[in-house]
C-alpha positions in Angstrom: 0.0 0.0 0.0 1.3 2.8 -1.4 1.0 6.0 1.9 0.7 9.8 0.4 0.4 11.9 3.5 -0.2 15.5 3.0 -0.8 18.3 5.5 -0.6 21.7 5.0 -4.9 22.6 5.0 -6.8 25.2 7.0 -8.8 28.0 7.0 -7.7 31.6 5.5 -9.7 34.4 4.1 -10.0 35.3 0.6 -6.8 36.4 -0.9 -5.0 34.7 1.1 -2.5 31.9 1.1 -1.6 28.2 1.5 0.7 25.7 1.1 0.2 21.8 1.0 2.9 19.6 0.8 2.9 15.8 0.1 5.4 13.3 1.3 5.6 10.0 -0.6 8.3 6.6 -0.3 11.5 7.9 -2.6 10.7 4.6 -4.9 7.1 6.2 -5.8 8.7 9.9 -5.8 11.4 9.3 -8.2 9.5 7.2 -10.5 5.9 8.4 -11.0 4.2 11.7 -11.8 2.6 13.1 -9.2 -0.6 15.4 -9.0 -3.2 17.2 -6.8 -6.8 17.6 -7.1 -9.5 18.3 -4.9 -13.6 17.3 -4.0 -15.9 20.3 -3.5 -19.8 19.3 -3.1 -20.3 15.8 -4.6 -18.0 12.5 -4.6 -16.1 13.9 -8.4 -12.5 14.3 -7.8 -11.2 17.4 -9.9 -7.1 17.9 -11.3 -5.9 20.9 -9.9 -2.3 20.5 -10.9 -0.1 17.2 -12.0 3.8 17.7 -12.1 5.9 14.4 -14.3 9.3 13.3 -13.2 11.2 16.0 -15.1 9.2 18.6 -13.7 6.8 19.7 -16.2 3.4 21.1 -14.9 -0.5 20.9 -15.9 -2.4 23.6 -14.0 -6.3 23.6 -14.0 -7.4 26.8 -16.2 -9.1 28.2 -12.9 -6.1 28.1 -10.5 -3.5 29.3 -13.4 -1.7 32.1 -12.0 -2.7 31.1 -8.4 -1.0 27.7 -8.1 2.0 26.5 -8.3 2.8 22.6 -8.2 7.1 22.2 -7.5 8.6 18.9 -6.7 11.3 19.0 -4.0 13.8 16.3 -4.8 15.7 16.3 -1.3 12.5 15.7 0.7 10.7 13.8 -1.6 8.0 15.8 -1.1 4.9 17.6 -4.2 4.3 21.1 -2.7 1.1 23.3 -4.1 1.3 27.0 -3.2 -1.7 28.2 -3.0 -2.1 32.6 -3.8 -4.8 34.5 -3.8 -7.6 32.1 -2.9 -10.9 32.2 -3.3 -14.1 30.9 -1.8 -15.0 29.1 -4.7 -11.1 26.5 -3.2 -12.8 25.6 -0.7 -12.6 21.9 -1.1 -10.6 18.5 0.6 -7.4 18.7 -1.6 -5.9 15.2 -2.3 -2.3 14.3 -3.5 -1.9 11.7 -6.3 0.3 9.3 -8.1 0.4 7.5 -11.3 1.3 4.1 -10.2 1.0 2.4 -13.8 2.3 5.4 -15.9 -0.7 5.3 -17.5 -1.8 8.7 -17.6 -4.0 8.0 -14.7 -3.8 9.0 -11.1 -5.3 5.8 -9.0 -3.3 6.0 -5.8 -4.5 8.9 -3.3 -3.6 10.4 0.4 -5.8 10.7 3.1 -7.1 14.3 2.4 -6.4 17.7 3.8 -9.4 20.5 4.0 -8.6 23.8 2.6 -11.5 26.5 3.5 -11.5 29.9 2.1 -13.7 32.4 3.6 -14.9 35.4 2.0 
């Protein structure tokens, strides 16, 4: 069982800022593109932002200029700085992995609430 443990959520007003951070086993880290989304209302998961091995990054067109996904190599660790945020974050924001480098992110963390109040 593969553990994503993130930590980082909270409450902050609009405009304001947060930053999750995601620690995963070096084998998964190194190997696997990693990603964070998030579940408003409703069970649908939604992509925030996904970052591959070498670093290049997929931002939702909403959080564009807002977000920004970074992989720290040392730590092992997929942050997502979080500017200027709005109610409309408010969600649980989950960290994910591509296990099967399949273009699909299967393997999740426990879940971290972010709330943004206006």
């Amino acid at each position: 069982q593969v553990q994503l443990v993130e930590s980082g959520g909270g409450l902050v007003q609009a405009g304001g800022s947060l930053r999750l951070s995601c620690s995963a086993p070096e084998n998964i880290f190194d190997r696997h593109p990693m990603a964070w989304f998030r579940r408003a209302l409703g069970p649908q998961r939604e992509l925030v932002a996904s970052v591959t091995i070498e670093g290049y990054t997929n931002y939702k067109d909403s959080v564009k200029g807002r977000f920004t996904i970074s992989r720290d190599n040392a730590k092992k660790t997929v942050l997502l700085q979080m500017d200027n945020l709005k109610p409309e974050d408010t969600a649980v924001y989950f960290c994910a992995t591509d296990m099967n480098l399949n273009g699909v992110f299967e393997t999740w963390g426990q879940g971290t609430q972010v709330t943004v109040s206006s």
